[in-house]
ZAFI-440824 format. One line per field, with one value per residue (C-alpha): y, x, z; residue in three letters. Coordinates in nm, 2 decimals, padded with zeros to 4 digits. Each point is the difference from the previous one (the first is absolute). Layout:
<atoms>
c2 c(Y/...)
c1 c(X/...)
c3 c(Z/...)
rest c(ALA/...)
</atoms>
This chain:
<atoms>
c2 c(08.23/00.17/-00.14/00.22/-00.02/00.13/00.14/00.17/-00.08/00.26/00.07/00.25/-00.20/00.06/00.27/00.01/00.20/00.32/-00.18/00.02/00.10/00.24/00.32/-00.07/00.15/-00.26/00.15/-00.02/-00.34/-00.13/00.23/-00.27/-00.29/00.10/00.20/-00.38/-00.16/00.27/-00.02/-00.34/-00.08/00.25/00.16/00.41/00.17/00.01/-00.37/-00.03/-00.02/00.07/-00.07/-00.16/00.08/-00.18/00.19/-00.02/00.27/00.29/00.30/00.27/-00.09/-00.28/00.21/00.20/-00.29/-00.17/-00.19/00.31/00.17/-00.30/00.02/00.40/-00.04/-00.28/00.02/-00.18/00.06/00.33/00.21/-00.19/-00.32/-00.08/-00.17/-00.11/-00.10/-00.29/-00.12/-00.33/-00.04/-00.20/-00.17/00.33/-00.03/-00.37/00.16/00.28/-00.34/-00.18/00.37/00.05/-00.37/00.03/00.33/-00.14/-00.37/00.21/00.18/00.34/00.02/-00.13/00.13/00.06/00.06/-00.18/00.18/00.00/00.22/00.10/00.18/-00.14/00.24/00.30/-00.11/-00.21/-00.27/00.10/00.33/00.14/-00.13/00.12/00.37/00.03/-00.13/00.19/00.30/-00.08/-00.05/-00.32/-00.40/-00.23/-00.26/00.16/-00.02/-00.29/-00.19/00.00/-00.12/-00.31/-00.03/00.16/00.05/-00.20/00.24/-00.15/-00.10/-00.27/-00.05/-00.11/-00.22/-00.15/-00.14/-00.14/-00.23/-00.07/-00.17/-00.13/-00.17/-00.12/00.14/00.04/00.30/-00.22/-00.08/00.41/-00.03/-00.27/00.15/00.38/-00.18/-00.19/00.37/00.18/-00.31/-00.02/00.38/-00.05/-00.26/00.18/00.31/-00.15/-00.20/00.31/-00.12/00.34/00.16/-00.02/00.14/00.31/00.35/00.17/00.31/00.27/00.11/00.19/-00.14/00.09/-00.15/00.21/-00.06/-00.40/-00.20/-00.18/-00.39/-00.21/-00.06/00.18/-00.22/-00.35/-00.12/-00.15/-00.08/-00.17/-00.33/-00.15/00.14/00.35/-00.04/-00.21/00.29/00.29/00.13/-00.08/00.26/-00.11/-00.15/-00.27/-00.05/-00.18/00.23/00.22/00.33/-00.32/-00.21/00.27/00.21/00.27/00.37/00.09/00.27/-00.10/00.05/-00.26/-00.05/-00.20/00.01/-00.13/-00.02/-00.16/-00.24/00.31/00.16/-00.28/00.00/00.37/00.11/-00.32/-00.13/-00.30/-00.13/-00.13/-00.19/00.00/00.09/-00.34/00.08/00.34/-00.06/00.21/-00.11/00.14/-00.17/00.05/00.36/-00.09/-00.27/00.17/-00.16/-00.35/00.06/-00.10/-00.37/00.03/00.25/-00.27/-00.25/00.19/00.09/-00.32/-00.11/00.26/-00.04/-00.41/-00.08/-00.16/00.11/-00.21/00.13/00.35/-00.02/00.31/00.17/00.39/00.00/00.31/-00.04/00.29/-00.23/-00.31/-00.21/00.14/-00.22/-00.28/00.00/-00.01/-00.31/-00.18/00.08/-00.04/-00.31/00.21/-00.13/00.24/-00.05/00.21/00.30/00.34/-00.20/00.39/00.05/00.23/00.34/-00.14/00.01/00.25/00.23/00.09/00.37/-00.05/00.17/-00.08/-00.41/-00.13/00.08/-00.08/-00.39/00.04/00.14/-00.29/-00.27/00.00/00.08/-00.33/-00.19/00.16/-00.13/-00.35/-00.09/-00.05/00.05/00.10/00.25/00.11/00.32/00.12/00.24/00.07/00.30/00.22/-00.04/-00.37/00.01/-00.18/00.02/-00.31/00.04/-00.38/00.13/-00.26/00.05/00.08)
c1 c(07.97/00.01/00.28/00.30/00.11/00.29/-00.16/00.35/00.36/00.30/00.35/00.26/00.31/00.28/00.24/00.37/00.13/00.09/-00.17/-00.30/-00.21/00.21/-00.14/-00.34/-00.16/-00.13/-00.34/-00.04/00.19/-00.30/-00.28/00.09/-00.10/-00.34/-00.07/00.06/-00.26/-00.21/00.03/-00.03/-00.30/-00.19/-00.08/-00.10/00.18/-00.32/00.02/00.30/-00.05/00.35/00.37/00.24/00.36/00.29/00.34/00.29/00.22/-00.24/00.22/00.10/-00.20/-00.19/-00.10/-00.29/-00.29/00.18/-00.30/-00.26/00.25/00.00/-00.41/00.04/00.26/-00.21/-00.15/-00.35/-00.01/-00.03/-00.08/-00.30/00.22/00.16/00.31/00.20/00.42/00.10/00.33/00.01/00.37/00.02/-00.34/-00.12/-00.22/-00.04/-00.21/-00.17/-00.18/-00.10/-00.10/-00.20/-00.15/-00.09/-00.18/-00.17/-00.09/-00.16/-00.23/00.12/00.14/-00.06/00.25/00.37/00.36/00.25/00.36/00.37/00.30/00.35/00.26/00.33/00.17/-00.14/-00.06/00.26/-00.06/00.06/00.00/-00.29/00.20/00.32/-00.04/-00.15/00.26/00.25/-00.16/-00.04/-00.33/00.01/-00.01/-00.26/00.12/-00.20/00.19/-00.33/00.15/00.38/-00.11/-00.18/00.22/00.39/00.25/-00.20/00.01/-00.32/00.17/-00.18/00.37/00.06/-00.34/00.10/00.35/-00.16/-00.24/00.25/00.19/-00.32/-00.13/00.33/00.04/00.31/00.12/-00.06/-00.39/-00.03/00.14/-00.16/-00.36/00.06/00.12/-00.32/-00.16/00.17/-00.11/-00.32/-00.02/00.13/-00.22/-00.31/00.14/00.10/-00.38/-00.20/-00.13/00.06/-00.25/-00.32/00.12/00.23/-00.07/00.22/00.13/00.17/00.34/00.27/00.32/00.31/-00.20/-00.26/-00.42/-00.01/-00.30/00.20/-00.18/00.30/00.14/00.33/00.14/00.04/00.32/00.00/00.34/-00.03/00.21/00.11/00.33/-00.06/-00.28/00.27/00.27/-00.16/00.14/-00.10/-00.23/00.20/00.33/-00.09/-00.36/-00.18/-00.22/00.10/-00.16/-00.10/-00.18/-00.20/-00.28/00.03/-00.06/-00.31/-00.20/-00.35/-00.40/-00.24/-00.40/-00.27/-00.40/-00.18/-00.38/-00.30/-00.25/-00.21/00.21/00.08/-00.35/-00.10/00.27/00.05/00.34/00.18/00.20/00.37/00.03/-00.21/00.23/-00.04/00.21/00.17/00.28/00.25/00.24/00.31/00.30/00.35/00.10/00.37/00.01/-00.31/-00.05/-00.04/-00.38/-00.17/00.05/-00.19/-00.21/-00.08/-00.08/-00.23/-00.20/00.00/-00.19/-00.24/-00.09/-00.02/00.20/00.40/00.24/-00.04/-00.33/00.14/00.10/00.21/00.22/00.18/00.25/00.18/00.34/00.15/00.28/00.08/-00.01/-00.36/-00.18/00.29/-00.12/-00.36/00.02/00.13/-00.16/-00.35/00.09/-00.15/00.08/00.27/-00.15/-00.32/00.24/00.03/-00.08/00.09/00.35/00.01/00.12/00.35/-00.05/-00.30/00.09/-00.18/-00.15/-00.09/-00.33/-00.11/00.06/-00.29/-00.25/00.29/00.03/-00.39/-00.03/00.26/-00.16/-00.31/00.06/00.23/-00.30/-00.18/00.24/00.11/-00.43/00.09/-00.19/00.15/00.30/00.18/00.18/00.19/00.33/00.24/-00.03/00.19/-00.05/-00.02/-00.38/-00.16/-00.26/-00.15/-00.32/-00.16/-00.21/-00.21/00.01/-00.34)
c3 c(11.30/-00.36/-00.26/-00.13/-00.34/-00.18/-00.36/-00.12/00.09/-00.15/00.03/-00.16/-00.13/00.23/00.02/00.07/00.27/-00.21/-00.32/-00.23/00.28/00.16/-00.14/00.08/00.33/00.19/00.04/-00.37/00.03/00.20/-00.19/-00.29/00.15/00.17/-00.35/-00.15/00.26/-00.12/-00.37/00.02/00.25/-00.17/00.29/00.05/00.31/00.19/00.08/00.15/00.41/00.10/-00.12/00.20/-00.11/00.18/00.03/00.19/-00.03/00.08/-00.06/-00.25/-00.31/00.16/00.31/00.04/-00.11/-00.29/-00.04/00.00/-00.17/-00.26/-00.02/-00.07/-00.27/-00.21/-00.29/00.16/00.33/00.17/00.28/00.13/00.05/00.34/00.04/00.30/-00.04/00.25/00.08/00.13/-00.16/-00.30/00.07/-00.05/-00.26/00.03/00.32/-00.23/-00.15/00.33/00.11/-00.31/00.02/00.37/-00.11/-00.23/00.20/00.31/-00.26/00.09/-00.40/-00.32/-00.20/00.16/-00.21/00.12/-00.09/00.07/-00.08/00.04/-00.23/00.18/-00.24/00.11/00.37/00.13/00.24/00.34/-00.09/00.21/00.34/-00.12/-00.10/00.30/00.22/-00.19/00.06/00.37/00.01/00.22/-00.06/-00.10/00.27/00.37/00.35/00.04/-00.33/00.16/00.30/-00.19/-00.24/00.14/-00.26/-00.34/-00.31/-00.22/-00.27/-00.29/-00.18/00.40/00.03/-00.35/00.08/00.34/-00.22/-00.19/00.30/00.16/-00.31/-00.06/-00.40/-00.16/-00.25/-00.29/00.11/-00.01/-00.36/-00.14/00.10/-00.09/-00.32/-00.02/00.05/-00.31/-00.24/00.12/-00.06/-00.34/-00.10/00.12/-00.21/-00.28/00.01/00.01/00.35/00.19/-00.29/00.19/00.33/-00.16/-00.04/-00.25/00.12/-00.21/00.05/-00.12/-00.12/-00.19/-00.30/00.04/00.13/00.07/00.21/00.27/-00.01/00.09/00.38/-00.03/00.28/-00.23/-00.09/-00.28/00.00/00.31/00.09/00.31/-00.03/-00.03/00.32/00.18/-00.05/00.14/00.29/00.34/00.20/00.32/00.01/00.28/-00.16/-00.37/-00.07/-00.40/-00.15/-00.27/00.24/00.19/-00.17/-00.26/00.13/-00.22/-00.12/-00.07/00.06/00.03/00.09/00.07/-00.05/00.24/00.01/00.15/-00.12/-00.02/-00.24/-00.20/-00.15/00.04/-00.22/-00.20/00.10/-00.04/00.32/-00.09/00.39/00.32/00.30/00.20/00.28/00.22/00.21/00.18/00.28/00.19/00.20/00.06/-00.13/-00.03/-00.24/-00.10/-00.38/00.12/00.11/-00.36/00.10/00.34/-00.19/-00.23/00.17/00.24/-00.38/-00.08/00.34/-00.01/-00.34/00.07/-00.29/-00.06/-00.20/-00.21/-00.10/-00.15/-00.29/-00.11/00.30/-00.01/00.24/00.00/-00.06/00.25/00.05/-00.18/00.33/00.11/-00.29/00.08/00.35/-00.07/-00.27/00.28/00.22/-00.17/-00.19/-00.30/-00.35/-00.13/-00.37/00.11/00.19/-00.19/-00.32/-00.18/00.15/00.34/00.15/-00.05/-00.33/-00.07/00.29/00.34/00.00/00.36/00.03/-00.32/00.03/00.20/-00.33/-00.24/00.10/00.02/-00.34/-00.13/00.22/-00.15/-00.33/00.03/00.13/-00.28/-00.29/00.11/00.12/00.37/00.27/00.36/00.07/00.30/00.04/00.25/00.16/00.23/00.15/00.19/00.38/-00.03/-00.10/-00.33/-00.21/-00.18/-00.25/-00.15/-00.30/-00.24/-00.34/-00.19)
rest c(UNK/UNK/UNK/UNK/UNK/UNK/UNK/UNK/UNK/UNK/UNK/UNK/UNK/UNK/UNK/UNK/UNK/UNK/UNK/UNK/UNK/UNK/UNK/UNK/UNK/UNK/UNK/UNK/UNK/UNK/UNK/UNK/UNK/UNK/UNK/UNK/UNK/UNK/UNK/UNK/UNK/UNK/UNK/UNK/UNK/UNK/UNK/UNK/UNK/UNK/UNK/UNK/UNK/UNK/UNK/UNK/UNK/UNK/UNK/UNK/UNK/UNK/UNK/UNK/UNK/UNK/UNK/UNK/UNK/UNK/UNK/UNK/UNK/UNK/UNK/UNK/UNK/UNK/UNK/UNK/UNK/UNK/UNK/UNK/UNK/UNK/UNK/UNK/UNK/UNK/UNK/UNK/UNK/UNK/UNK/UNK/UNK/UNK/UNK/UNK/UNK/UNK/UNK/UNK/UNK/UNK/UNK/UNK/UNK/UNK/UNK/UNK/UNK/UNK/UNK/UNK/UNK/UNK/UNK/UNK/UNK/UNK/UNK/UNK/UNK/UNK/UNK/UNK/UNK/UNK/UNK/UNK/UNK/UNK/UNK/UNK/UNK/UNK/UNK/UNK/UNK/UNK/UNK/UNK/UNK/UNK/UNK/UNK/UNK/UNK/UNK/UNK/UNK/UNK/UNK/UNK/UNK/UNK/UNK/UNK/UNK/UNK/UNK/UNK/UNK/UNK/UNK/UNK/UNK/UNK/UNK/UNK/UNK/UNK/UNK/UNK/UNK/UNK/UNK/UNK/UNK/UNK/UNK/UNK/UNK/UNK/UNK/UNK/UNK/UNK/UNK/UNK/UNK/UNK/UNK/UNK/UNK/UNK/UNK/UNK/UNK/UNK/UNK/UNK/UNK/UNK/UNK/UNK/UNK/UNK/UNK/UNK/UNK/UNK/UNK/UNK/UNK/UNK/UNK/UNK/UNK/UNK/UNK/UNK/UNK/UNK/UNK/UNK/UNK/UNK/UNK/UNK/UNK/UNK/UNK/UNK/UNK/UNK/UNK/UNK/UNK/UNK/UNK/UNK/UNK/UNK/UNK/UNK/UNK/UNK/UNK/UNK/UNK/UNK/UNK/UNK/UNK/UNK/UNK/UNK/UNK/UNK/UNK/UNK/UNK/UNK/UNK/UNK/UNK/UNK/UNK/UNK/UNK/UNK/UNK/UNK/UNK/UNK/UNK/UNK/UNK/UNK/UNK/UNK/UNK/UNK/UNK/UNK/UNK/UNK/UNK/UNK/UNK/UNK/UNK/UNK/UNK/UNK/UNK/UNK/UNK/UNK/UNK/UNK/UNK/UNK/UNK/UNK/UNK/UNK/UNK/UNK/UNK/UNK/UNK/UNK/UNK/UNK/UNK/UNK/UNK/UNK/UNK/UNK/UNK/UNK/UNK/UNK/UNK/UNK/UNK/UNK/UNK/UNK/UNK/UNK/UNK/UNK/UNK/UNK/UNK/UNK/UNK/UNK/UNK/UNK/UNK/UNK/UNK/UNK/UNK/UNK/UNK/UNK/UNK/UNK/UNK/UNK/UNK/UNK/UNK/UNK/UNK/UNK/UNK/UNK/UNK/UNK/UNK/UNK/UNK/UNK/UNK/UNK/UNK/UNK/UNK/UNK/UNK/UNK/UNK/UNK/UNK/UNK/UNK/UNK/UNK/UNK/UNK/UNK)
</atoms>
C-alpha cells in the first residue's frame, strides 16, 4: 500500500471568544491556513486533489461549504479546487487527515489538504441545534434516540464530572494539570517553539493594524490559586471554566502527499502517518473513548506505549488526559510537551490539524521520532493518528 506523508503542518494562534480573532470571517479564517500550506509547499493550485475541511458548527457564516467557500476566498486556490466540510465533532479535522491519508494510501490521490476551522465567536457552539429548536424547527434527539436512550441530555460537562468520579480524581488533580497546561504554554511561548507551526494573521485592534502570533488563551499570571478559585461549573461537581478548555477562534491545515508527489514536485516530508485509528463506545460519558481508542492503535500498529515518543491529548476537560495517563501508563513528561486546549484553546473544528501541526513540529524540534495524537469526540467516538517523524 502507498505511504502518506505530512509535507506542511499550520495553525492560526488562538483567538478569545470575542478577541483578536473575532472580526475575522471564518472563511477567510481558514483561507489563511491553506494559503500558508500553499506558500509554503510551493505548490500551484492545480496539484491540489481535494481539501478536506473539518467544522463543527455549520451555520450562519460557516454554512453553505465553509471549506469551498474557504478554497474560493484564497489567495492560491480557486475555482478548479474541490473541497468537502466534515463534522465528526471535535475530531473533525483530526478525520480531514486520516481522510486525506486514506486518499492518498489507496492511490486514488496524491495530493490532499487537510484543514479545520471554527470561529466560536462568530458561531457559537451549539448554536446550529439551538436556533433551530427555538424557532420550532424540531430536535436533534429522534423518537428512535429516546427510545435507546429515555431522558439523557448529551452533555460532555456531564461525561466529564462522570470520569472524574470513575477515575477517582480530585478538584486539586484538575488544578494541578490545567496549571501544568498554562506553564507549558508559556514556556513554549516564551521559547519561540510555536514559530514553525503559526500563521500570523492580521487584525484590527484599538492600537491599530497588528499580526496576531501569540495564543490569546495563556495566562501568564497563572498560579494555583487563582486556577483553584474559579468557580465551580456545578455546584455538586469539580469541574472550573479554568480546568476545561478555552472557547477558541482559530484555522489550521495539513499537507498531505504521496510518495509520488514527494519527488515529482520536490518535497520534503516532516512525518509518515504510521497508523489511522477511529473508535466509538458509550455516548454518555462519551470523552473517555481515547483510552480504548488508544490502545486498539497501539495493537494495530504492533507497537507499546512506550514506543511513542511525543503524545497530544486534547485537553477538552482536564480529567480526559488524567484519565488517559492512567490509563495508558504513558509517561506524563512526553504528554502535550507545548501546553494544551486548556491553555491554548480548542476551536473545535479546527483542532484535529492544530495538535497535528504542533505534534510534529515538536517531533521536529526536540529530534524524536514517534507521536500519537488523538480526541474526544462528541458522541463518545475518538480519533487517534501515530505519525513518525522524518
Amino acid at each position: 500500500m502507498p505511504e502518506a506523508y505530512i509535507v506542511e503542518a499550520v495553525r492560526t494562534a488562538g483567538g478569545r471568544r470575542g478577541g483578536r480573532l473575532a472580526g475575522v470571517h471564518p472563511v477567510d479564517l481558514a483561507a489563511k491556513s491553506l494559503d500558508a500550506v500553499m506558500e509554503r509547499s510551493g505548490l500551484e493550485a492545480k496539484a491540489i486533489d481535494d481539501v478536506v475541511m473539518g467544522c463543527v458548527s455549520q451555520g450562519g457564516e460557516q454554512a453553505m461549504q465553509v471549506g469551498r467557500n474557504a478554497v474560493l476566498a484564497s489567495k492560491h486556490l480557486g475555482e478548479g479546487v474541490p473541497a468537502v466540510t466534515i463534522d465528526r465533532q471535535c475530531g473533525s479535522s483530526q478525520q480531514a487527515i486520516q481522510f486525506a491519508a486514506q486518499a492518498v494510501m489507496s492511490g486514488t490521490q496524491d495530493v490532499v489538504i487537510a484543514s479545520g476551522v471554527e470561529s466560536m465567536t462568530r458561531v457559537p457552539m451549539g448554536s446550529t441545534a439551538m436556533f433551530h429548536m427555538k424557532e420550532g424547527l424540531g430536535n436533534y434527539k429522534s423518537p428512535g434516540l429516546e427510545e435507546k436512550y429515555p431522558g439523557i441530555q448529551w452533555s460532555q460537562f456531564m461525561g466529564a464530572e462522570m470520569i472524574v468520579k470513575k477515575h477517582g480524581f480530585t478538584k486539586d488533580d484538575l488544578d494541578r494539570f490545567a496549571l501544568s497546561s498554562h506553564q507549558k504554554a508559556i514556556e513554549a511561548t516564551k521559547s519561540g517553539a510555536f514559530e514553525a507551526e503559526i500563521v500570523p494573521v492580521e487584525v484590527e485592534t484599538p492600537e491599530g493594524t497588528e499580526m496576531h502570533t501569540v495564543d490569546e488563551g495563556i495566562r501568564f499570571d497563572a498560579t494555583l490559586e487563582s486556577i483553584a478559585g474559579v468557580k465551580l461549573l456545578s455546584p455538586e461537581g469539580t469541574i472550573t471554566a479554568a480546568t476545561s478548555s478555552q472557547i477558541c477562534d482559530g484555522s489550521s491545515a495539513v499537507l498531505v502527499v504521496s510518495e509520488k508527489a514527494l519527488k515529482e514536485y520536490g518535497l520534503t516530508p516532516l512525518a509518515r502517518i504510521h497508523n489511522l485509528t477511529v473508535t466509538a463506545g458509550d455516548p454518555v460519558i462519551m470523552l473517555e473513548e481515547p483510552l480504548f481508542a488508544t490502545d486498539r492503535a497501539l495493537e494495530r500498529a504492533g507497537m507499546k506505549i512506550s514506543d511513542i515518543d511525543l503524545f497530544e491529548v486534547n485537553e477538552a476537560f482536564a480529567p480526559v488526559p488524567l484519565a488517559w495517563l492512567k490509563h495508558t501508563g504513558a509517561d506524563p513528561e512526553r504528554l502535550n510537551v507545548n501546553g494544551g486546549a486548556i491553555a491554548l484553546g480548542h476551536p473545535l473544528g479546527a483542532s484535529g490539524t492544530k495538535l497535528m501541526a504542533t505534534l510534529v513540529h515538536a517531533l521536529k524540534a526536540r529530534g524524536k521520532k514517534y507521536g500519537l495524537q488523538t480526541m474526544c469526540e462528541g458522541g463518545g467516538v475518538a480519533n487517534v493518528t501515530i505519525v513518525e517523524a522524518l
